[in-house]
C-alpha positions as CSV (number, residue, x, y, z in Angstrom):
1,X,0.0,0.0,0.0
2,X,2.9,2.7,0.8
3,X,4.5,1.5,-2.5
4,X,0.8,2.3,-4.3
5,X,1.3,5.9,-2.3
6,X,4.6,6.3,-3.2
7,X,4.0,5.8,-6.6
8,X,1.1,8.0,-6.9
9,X,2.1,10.7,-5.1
10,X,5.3,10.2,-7.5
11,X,3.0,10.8,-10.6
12,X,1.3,13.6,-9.3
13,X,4.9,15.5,-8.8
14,X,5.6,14.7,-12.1
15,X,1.9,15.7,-13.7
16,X,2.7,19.3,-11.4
17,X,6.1,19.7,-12.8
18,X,5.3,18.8,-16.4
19,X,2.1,21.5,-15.8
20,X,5.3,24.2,-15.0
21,X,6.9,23.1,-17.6
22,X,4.1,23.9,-19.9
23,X,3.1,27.0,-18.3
24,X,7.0,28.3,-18.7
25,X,7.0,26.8,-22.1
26,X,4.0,29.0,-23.3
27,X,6.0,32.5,-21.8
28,X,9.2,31.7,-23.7
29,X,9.0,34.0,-26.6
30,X,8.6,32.8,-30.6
31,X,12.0,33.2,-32.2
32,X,12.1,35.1,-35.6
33,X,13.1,34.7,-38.8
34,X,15.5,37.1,-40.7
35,X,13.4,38.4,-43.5
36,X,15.8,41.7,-44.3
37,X,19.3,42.8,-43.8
38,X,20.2,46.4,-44.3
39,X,23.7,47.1,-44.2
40,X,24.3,51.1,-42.5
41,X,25.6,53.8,-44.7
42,X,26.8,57.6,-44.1
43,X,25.4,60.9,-45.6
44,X,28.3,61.0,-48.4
45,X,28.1,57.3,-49.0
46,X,27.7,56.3,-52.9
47,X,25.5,53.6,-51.4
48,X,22.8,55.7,-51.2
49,X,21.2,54.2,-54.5
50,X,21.7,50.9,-53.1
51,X,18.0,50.1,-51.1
52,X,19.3,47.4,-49.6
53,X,21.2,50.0,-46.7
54,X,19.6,52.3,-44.2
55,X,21.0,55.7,-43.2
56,X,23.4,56.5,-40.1
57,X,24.5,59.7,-39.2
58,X,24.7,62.9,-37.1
59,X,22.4,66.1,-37.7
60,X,25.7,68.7,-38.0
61,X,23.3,71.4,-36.6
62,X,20.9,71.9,-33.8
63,X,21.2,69.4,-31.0
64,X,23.9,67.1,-32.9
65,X,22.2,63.3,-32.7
66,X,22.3,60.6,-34.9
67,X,19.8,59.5,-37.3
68,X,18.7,56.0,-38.6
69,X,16.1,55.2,-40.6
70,X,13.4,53.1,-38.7
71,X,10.6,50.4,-39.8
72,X,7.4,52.5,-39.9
73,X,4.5,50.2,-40.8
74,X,3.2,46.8,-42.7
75,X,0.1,46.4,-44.9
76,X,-2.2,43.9,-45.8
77,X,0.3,42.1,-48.1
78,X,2.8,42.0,-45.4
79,X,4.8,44.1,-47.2
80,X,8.1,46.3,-44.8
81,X,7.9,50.0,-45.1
82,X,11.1,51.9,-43.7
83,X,11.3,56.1,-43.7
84,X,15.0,56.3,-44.3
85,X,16.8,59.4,-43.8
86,X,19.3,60.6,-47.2
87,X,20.8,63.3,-45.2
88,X,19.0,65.7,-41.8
89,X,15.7,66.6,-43.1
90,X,15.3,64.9,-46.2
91,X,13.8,61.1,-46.2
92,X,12.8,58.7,-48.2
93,X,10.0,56.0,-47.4
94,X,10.6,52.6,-49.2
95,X,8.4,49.3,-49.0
96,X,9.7,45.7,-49.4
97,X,7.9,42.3,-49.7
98,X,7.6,39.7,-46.9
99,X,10.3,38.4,-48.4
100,X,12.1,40.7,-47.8
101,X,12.9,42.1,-51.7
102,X,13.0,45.6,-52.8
103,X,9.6,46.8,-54.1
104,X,10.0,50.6,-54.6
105,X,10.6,54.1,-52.7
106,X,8.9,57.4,-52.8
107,X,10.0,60.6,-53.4
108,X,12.2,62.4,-51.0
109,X,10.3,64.0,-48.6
110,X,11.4,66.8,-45.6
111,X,11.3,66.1,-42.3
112,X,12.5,65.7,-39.0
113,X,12.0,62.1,-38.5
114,X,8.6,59.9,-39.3
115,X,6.0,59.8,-36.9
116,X,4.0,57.0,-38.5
117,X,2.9,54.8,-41.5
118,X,-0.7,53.7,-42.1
119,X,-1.2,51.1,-44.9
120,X,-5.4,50.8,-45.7
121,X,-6.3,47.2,-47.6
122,X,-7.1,49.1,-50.8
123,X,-4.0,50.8,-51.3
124,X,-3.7,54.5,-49.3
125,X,-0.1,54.7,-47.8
126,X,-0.5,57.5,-45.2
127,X,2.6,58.7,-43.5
128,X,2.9,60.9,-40.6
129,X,6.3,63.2,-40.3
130,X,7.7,65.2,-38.0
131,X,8.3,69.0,-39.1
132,X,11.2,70.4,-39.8
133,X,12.0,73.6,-37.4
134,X,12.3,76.5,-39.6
135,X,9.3,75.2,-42.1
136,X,6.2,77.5,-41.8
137,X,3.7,74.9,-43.3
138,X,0.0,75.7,-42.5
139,X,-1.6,71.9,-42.9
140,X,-1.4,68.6,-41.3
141,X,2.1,66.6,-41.2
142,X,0.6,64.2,-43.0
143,X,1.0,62.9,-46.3
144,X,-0.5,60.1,-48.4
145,X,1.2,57.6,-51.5
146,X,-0.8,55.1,-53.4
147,X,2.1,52.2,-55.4
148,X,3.1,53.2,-58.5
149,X,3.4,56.7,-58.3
150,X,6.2,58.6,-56.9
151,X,4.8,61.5,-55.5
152,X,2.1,62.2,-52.9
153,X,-1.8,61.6,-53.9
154,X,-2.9,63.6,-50.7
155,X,-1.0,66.3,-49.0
156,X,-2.0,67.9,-46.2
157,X,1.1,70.1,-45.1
158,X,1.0,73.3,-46.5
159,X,-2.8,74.0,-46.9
160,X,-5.3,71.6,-45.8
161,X,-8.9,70.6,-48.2
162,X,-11.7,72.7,-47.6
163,X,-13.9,70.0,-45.9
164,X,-10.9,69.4,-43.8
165,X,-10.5,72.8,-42.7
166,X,-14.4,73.4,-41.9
167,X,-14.4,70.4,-39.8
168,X,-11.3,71.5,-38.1
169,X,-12.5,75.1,-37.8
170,X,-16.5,73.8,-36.3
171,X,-14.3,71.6,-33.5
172,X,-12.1,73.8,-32.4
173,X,-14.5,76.8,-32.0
174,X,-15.9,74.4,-29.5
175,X,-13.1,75.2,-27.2
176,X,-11.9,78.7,-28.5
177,X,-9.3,78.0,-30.8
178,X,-9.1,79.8,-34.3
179,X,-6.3,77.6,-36.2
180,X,-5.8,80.5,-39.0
181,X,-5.0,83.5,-36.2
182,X,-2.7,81.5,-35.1
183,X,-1.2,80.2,-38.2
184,X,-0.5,84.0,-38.7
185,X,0.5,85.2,-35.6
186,X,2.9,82.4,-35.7
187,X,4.2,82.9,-39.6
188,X,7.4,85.3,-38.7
189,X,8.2,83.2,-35.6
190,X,10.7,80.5,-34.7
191,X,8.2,77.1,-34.7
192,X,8.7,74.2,-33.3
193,X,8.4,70.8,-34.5
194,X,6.1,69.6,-31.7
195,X,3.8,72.8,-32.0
196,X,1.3,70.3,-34.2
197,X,2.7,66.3,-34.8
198,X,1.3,63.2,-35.4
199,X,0.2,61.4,-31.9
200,X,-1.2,58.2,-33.5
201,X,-1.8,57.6,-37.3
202,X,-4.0,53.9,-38.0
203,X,-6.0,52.8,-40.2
204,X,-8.9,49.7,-40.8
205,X,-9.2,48.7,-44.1
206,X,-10.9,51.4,-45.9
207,X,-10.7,54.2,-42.7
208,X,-7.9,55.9,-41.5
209,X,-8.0,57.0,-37.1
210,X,-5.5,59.9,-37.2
211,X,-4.6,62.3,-33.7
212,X,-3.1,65.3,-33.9
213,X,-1.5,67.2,-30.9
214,X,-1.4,70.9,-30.9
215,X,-0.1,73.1,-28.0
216,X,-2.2,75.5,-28.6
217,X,-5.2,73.3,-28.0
218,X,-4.8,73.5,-24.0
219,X,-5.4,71.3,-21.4
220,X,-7.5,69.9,-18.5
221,X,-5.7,69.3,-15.5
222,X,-2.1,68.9,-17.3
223,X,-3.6,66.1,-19.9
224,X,-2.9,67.8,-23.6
225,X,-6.0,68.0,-25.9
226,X,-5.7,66.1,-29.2
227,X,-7.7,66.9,-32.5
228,X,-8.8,63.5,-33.5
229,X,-10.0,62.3,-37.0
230,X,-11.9,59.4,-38.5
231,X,-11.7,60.1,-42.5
232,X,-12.0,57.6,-45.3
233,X,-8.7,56.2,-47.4
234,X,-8.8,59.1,-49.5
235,X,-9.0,61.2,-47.3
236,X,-12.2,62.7,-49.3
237,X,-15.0,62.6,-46.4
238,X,-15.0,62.8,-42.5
239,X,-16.9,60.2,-41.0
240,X,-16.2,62.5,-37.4
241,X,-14.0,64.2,-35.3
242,X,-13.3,66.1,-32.5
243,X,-11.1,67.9,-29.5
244,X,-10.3,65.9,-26.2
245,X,-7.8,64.4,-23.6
246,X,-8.8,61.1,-24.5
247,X,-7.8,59.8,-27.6
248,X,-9.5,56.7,-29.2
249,X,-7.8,54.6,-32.0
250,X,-8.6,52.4,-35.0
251,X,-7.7,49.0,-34.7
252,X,-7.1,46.8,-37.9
253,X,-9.9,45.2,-37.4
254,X,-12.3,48.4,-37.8
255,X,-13.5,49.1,-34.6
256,X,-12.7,52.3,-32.5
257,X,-11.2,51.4,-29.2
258,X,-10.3,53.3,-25.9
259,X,-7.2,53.1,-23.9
260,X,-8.1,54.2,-20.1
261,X,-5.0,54.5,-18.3
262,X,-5.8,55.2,-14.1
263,X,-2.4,56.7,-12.4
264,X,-0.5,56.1,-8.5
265,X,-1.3,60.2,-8.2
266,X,-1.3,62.7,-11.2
267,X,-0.8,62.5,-14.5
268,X,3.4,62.9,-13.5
269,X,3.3,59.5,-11.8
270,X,3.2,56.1,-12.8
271,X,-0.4,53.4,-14.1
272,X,-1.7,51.5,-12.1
273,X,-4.4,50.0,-14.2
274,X,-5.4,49.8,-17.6
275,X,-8.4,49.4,-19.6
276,X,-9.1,48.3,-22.8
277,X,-12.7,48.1,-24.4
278,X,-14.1,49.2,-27.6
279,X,-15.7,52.9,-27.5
280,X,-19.7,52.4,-26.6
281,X,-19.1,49.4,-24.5
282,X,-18.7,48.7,-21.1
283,X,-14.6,49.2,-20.4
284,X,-15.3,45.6,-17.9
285,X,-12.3,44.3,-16.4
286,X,-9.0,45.7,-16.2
287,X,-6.3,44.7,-19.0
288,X,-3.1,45.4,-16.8
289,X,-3.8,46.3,-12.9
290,X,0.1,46.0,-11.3
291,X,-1.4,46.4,-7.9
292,X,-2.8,43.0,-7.9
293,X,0.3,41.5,-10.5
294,X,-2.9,40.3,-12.9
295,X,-2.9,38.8,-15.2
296,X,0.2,36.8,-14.1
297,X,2.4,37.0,-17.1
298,X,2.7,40.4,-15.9
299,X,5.4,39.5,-13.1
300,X,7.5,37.6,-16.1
301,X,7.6,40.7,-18.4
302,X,7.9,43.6,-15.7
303,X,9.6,42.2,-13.3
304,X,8.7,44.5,-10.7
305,X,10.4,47.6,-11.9
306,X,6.8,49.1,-12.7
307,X,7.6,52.6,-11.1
308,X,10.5,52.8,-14.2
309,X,7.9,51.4,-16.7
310,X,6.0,54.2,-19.3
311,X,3.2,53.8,-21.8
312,X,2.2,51.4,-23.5
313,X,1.2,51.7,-26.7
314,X,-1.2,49.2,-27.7
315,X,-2.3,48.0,-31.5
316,X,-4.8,45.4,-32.3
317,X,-5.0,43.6,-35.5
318,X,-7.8,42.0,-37.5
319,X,-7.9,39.3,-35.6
320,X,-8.1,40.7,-32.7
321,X,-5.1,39.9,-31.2
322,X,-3.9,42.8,-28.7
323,X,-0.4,44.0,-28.7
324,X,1.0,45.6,-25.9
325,X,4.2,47.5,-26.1
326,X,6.3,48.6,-23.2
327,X,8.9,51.0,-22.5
328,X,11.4,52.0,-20.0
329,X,14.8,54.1,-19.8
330,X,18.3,53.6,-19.0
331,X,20.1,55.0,-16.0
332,X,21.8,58.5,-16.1
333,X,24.6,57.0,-17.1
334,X,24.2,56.6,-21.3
335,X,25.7,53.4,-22.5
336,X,28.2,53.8,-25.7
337,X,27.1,51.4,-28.0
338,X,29.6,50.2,-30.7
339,X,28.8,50.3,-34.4
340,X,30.5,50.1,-38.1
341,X,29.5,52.4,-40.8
342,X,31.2,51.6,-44.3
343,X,34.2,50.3,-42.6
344,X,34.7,52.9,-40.1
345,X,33.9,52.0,-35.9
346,X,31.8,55.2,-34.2
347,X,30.0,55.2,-30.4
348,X,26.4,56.4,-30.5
349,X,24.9,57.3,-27.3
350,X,22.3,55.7,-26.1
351,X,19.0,57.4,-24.8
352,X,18.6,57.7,-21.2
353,X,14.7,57.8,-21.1
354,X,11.7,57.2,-22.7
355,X,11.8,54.4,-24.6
356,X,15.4,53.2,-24.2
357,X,14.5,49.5,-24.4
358,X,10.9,47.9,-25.0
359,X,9.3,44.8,-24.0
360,X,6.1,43.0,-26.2
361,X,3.0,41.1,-24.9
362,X,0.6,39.9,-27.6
363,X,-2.3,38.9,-26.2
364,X,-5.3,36.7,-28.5
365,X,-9.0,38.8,-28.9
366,X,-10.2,36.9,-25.3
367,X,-7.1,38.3,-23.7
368,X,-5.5,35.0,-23.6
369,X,-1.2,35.1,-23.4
370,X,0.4,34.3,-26.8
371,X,3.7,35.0,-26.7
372,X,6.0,37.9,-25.5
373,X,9.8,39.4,-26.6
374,X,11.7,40.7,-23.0
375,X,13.2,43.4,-22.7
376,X,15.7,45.0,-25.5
377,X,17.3,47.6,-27.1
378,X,14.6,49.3,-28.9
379,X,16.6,52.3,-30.8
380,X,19.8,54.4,-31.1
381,X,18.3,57.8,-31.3
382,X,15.9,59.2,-33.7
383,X,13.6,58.3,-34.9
384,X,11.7,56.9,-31.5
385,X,11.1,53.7,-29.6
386,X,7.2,53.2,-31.2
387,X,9.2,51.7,-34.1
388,X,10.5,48.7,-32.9
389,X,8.0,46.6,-33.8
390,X,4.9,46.6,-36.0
391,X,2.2,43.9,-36.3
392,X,0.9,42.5,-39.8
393,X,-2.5,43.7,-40.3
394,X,-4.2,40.3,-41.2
395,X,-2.8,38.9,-38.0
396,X,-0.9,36.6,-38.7
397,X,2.6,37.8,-36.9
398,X,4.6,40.8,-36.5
399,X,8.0,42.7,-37.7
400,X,11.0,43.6,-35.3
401,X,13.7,45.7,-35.8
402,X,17.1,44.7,-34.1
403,X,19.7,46.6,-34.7
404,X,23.3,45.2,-34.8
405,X,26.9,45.9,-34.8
406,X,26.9,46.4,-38.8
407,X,23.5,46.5,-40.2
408,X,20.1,46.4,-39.2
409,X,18.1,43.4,-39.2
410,X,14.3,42.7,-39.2
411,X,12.4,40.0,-37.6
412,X,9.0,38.7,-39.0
413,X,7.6,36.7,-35.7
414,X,5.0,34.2,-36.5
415,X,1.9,34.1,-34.1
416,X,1.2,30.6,-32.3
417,X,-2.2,28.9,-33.3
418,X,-4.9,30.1,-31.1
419,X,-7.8,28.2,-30.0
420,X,-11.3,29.3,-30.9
């Protein structure tokens, strides 16, 4: 009889340690393949011509930093888009396949950095800069490309469409704010790139969700206001919009969905909860609450540093299958990070905050754990941390940057097969 007890107590160790197992087995992130390899070039470099390179260099003027192109965005036909820079202020967006082969570039466009691409399943390539500091554009940041033709089909920079501008104008008289005085009070003065930029830029498959942020629209109780905008591909009718603190966003799958974030104090200190729930619903249970540690995988990713965690940004694809990014910064103390350009070894400095490295959890549409990637090295410099990785619309996986000693590579990361 103790031998029978023996034994099945021995199989029930066994069954619990094989049910670990599992459960470990199931956080261990998918590995990726290499799908694209872009070797770094300089400003001067005769491989600019070459697509197969991405730009690496500093800005000579104006808080010297360097600058590296970034993955921007997928579409439909899981095809790579990257905004890469020729020289400071002056980029070019290309796109390549899923497998990775060069499919064609755009004209080269001025800005800053990118904010943002939005691919929409019939064809609208929307792309969200950031302006450049002594432009005096009176429009949008925003631009659109359809395949095929080199430059823009839609842009919204330096004057805006008249059905545009009215719905601009009938929003923001709602809270006082007249967009042409202060285009030309503003005309003869220095302006800065963050006076109006890009917050969020998303699309369904015929809609794009786009949020601006203006300084000048105020605030309530140190939250910015956002001018927020459901339009159609074209960019040819507003379905609605309007001026607000809390800003919705488009999900691949079509619906509009709201991000409540609930803070320790003010809006200065760190989440404590979050919410996620499509907008006319219910916002139910919690996604994230760190005060209880639920939903469990949160201990694996955060590993209780959640006071040094910020954001996170959050996507959903047509699946429904949630993405949740997280950021969080160095110390004080910048790490050098070694890299080769044509040849040559340089240092680049390494942010200190916001957004130094990123962690991923994708979550399936009943908020079930897929799979996660820990925490990395999300970025040099500009452009910033949002870019690291960017989910295929049709759900079927996701892109990651990674970049290396000598190039930069990108990821595609397959999704595990969910259960109904």
């Amino acid at each position: 009889m103790r031998r029978i007890a023996r034994t099945k107590f021995g199989a029930f160790l066994c069954l619990c340690v094989l049910v670990l197992i599992a459960n470990e087995v199931n956080l261990q992130p998918i590995p990726g393949k290499v799908i694209l390899r872009l070797r770094y070039r300089g400003e001067t470099s005769e491989l600019k011509k070459n697509p197969y390179t991405i730009g690496i260099f500093e800005r000579e003027v104006e808080d010297p930093a360097e600058y590296i192109g970034a993955l921007m965005g997928t579409d439909w036909d899981g095809c790579i888009y990257i905004f890469d820079p020729i020289k400071p202020d002056l980029w070019v967006l290309k796109r390549f396949d899923r497998q990775g082969k060069f499919q064609e570039e755009w004209n080269p466009i001025r800005a800053r950095y990118g904010e943002n691409v939005a691919v929409t399943k019939d064809g609208y390539v929307w792309l969200g800069i950031r302006w450049v500091d002594s432009d005096r554009l009176r429009g949008f940041p925003l631009v659109a490309y359809q395949k095929g033709k080199k430059a823009p089909i839609i842009d919204w920079r330096r004057e805006l469409p008249k059905h545009v501008k009215d719905v601009r104008d009938k929003v923001s008289a709602e809270i006082g704010v007249d967009w042409e005085k202060i285009w030309e009070e503003r005309k003869e003065s220095y302006v800065h790139p963050r006076d109006v930029f890009v917050y969020r830029l998303d699309c369904g498959p015929s809609r794009v969700g786009i949020s601006l942020h203006a300084t000048f629209l105020g605030a309530e109780n140190y939250l910015a206001r956002f001018l927020w905008i459901l339009c159609s591909s074209d960019g040819k009718e507003i379905f609605e919009a309007h001026i607000g603190t809390r800003v919705p966003f488009l999900g691949f799958d079509g619906n509009i969905w709201i991000k409540e974030i609930e803070r320790l104090k003010d809006i200065w200190s760190s989440w404590k909860k979050i919410w996620l729930f499509k907008r006319g619903e219910d916002k139910g249970e919690s996604l994230i609450d760190l005060e209880k540690r639920q939903p469990e995988w949160i201990n694996k990713v955060i590993f209780g540093e959640a006071e040094k965690v910020y954001g996170p940004i959050i996507n959903i694809d047509a699946k429904g299958n949630i993405y949740v990014i997280f950021e969080r910064g160095f110390s004080l103390e910048r790490q050098r990070i070694k890299i080769q350009v044509e040849g040559k070894y340089r240092y680049v400095l390494a942010p200190t905050i916001g957004g130094a490295e990123g962690a991923l959890v994708v979550l399936d549409k009943h908020r079930r754990f897929l799979t996660h990637l820990p925490w990395t090295l999300t970025y040099l410099e500009y452009p910033n941390w949002q870019h690291w990785i960017k989910p295929l619309p049709d759900g079927s996986g996701f892109y990651r940057i990674e970049f290396r000693e000598r190039e930069a590579v990108i990821y595609f990361h397959p999704l595990p097969s969910q259960k109904p």
